[in-house]
C-alpha positions in Angstrom: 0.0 0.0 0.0 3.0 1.9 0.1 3.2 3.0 -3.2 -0.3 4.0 -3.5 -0.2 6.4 -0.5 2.2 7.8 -2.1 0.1 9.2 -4.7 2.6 9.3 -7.7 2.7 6.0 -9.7 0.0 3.7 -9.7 -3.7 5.1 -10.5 -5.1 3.6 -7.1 -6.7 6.2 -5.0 -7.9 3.2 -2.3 -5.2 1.0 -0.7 -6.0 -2.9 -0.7 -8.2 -3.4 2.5 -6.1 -6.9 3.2 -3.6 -9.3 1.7 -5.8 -11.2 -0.5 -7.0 -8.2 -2.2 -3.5 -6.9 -2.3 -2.7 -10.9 -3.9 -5.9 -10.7 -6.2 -4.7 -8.0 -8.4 -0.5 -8.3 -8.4 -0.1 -11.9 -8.0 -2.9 -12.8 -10.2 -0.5 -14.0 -13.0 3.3 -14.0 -12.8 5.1 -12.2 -10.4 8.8 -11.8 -9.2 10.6 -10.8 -6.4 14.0 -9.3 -6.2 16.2 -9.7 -3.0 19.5 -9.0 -1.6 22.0 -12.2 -1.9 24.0 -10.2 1.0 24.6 -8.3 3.9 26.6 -5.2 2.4 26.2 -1.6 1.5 25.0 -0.9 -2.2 27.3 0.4 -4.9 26.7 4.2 -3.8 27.7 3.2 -0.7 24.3 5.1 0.7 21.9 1.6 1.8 22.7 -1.5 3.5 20.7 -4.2 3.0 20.6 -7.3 4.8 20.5 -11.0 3.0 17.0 -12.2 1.6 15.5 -8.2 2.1 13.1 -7.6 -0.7 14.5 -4.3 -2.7 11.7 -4.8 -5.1 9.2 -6.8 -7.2 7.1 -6.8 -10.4 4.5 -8.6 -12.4 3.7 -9.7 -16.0 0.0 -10.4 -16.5 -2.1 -9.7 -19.8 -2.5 -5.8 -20.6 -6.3 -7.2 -22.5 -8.4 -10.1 -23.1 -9.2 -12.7 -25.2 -8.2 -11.6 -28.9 -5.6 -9.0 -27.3 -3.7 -11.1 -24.6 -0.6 -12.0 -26.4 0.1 -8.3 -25.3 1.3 -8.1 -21.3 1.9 -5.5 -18.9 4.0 -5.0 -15.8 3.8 -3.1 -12.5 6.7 -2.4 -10.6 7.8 -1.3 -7.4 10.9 -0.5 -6.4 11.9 -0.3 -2.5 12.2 3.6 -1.5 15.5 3.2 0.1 16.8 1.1 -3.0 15.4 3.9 -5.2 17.9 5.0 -8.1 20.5 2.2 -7.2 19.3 -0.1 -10.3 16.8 -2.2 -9.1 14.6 -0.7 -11.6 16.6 -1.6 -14.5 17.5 -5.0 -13.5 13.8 -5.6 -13.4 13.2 -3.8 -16.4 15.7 -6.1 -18.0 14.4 -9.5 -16.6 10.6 -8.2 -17.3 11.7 -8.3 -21.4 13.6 -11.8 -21.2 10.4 -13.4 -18.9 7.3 -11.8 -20.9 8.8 -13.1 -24.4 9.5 -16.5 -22.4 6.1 -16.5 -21.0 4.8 -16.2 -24.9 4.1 -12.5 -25.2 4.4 -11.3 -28.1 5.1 -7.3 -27.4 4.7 -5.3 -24.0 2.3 -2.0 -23.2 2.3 -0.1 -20.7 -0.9 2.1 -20.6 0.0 4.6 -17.6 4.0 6.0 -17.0 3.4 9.5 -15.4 4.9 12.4 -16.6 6.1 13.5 -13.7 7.3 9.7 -12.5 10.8 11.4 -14.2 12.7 8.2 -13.5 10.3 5.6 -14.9 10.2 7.9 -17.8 13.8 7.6 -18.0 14.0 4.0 -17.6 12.0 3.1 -20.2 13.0 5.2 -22.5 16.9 4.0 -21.9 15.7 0.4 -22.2 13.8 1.2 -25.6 10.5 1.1 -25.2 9.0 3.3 -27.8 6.4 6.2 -26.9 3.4 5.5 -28.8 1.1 7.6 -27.0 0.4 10.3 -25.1 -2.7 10.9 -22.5 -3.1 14.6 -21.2 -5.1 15.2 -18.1 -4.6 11.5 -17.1 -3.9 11.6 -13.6 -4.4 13.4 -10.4 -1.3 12.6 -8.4 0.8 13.8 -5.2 2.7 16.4 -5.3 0.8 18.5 -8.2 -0.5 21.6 -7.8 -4.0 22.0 -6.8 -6.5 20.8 -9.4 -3.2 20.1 -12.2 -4.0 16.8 -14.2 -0.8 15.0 -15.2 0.2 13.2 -18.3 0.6 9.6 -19.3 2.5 8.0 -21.7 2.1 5.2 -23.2 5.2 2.4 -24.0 5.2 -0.2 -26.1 7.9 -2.9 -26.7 8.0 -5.8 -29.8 9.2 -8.6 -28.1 9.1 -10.6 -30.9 12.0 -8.9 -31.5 14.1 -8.9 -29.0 17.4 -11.3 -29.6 16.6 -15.0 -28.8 19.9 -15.2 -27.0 18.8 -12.1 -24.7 19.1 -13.2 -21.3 17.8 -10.5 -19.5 20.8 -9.0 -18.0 22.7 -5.6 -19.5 21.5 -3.8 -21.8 17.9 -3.9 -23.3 19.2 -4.6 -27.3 18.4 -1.9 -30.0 15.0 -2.3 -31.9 15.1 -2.2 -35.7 
């Protein structure tokens, strides 16, 4: 419920009342955890983290139905002490190898806010194309009274991502 208090990158206004609701929508398909393999500071040398602690997790579930559902989307949530250390990437970069080896075909996601600067920036370094934008979309933390901000939309072919791709480094260059 953390991230939806919050107010700045998931549409949810009303936190999950308990665990199976919270379990109902983000562990409804496929779901992954990421956790610390040590005790030990991060790279910036400003977190420690102790073994097994959960610095984030995401999920890969149909964006649509039926005739649409060979196209999946992801939710993501990083840790806020882990925040701008890479955990974002990493799971950006497992979420492209995992949704094409789950049998999607190409990724959308319907809702990256404006003003969620770093999402913004992570999916545009790992290549997602824009294909849309959404004015007035949201009304999020931290605007200014009665401001509406704006979505993007991103879409990624995973049909064409390199069959040898394993999810770590660099998302590869779309053609």
């Amino acid at each position: 419920n953390l991230i939806i208090r919050e107010g700045r990158s998931w549409p949810f206004e009303e936190e999950f009342e308990n665990v199976d609701d919270w379990r109902g929508y983000f562990l409804s398909h496929t779901a992954f955890v990421v956790r610390a393999l040590d005790n030990g500071m991060d790279s910036a040398g400003r977190n420690s983290s102790s073994q097994g602690e959960v610095l984030g997790c995401f999920y890969i579930k149909p964006n649509f139905p039926g005739r649409c559902s060979h196209i999946c989307n992801g939710g993501f949530i990083t840790a806020p002490r882990f925040r701008g250390l890479g955990v974002g990437r990493l799971m950006g970069n497992v979420f492209l190898r995992a949704a094409r080896d789950l049998g999607y075909k190409s990724s959308y996601f319907n809702l990256v806010f404006k003003s969620n600067v770093g999402s913004v920036k992570l999916w545009d370094s790992l290549r997602f194309q824009r294909v849309s934008t959404l004015e007035n979309a949201a009304r999020l933390e931290g605007l200014e009274e009665g401001e509406l901000d704006t979505a993007y939309g991103y879409r990624y072919d995973l049909e064409k991502l390199p069959e040898d791709y394993l999810g770590i480094g660099p998302a590869p260059h779309r053609n």
